[in-house]
C-alpha positions as CSV (number, residue, x, y, z in Angstrom):
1,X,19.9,67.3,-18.3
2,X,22.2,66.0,-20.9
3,X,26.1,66.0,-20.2
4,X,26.4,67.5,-23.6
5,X,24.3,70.6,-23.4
6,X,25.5,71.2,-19.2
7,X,28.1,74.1,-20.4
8,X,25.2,76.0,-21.9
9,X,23.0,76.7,-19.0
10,X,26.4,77.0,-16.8
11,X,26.6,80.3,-17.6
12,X,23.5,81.2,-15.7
13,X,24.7,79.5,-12.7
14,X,27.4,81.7,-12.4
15,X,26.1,84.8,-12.9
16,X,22.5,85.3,-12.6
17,X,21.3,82.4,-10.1
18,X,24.4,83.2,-7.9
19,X,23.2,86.9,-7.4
20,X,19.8,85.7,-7.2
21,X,20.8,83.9,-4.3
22,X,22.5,85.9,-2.7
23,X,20.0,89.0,-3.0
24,X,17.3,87.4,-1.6
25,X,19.3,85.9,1.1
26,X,20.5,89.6,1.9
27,X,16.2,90.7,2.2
28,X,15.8,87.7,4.2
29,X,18.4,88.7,7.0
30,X,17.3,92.1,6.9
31,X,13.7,90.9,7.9
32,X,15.1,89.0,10.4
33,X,17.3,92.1,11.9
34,X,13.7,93.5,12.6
35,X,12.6,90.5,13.9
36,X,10.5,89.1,11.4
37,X,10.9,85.8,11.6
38,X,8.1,84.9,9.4
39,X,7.2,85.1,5.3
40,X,4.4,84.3,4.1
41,X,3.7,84.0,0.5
42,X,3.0,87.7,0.0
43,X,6.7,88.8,1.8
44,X,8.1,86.0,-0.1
45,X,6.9,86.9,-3.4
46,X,7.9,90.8,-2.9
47,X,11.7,89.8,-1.5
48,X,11.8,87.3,-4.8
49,X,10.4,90.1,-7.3
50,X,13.4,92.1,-6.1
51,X,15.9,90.0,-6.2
52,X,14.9,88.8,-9.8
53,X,14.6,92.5,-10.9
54,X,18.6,92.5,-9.5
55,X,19.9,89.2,-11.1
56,X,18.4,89.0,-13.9
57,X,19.9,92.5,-15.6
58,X,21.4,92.3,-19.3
59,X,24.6,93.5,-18.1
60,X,24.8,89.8,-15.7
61,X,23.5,87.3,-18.4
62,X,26.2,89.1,-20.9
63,X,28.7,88.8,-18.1
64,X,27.7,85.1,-17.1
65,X,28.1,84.4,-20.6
66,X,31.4,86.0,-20.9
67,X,32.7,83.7,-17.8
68,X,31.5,80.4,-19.6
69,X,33.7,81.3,-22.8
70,X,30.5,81.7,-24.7
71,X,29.6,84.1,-27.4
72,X,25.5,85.4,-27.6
73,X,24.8,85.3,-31.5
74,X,24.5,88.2,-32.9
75,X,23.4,88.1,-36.7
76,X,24.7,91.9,-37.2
């Protein structure tokens, strides 16, 4: 990645990645509460579609933008 451009995908680091990881890391543990100790790529695919569906909301990229200091353009 270029230094220069580095501050422009920050913004999804912070917001949408981070709740990414964190939501599928919460499903994880909860299969491993009920002893499933185990995914396979079907169980991994369903626990990722969900915590996708959870990160990556409108209301998190605006916000992730918002933390970086940088403005989505608008053109009205």
């Amino acid at each position: 990645m270029l230094s220069y451009l580095s501050h422009l995908l920050q913004s999804l680091d912070v917001s949408c990645f981070a709740v990414l990881k964190h939501t599928y890391s919460h499903l994880v543990k909860n299969n491993m509460q009920l002893d499933i100790n185990y995914i396979d790529k079907l169980d991994f695919l369903t626990a990722y579609s969900k915590a996708y569906t959870e990160a990556f909301k409108s209301e998190n990229i605006k916000n992730g933008f918002a933390a970086a200091r940088l403005m989505l353009f608008c053109p009205d």
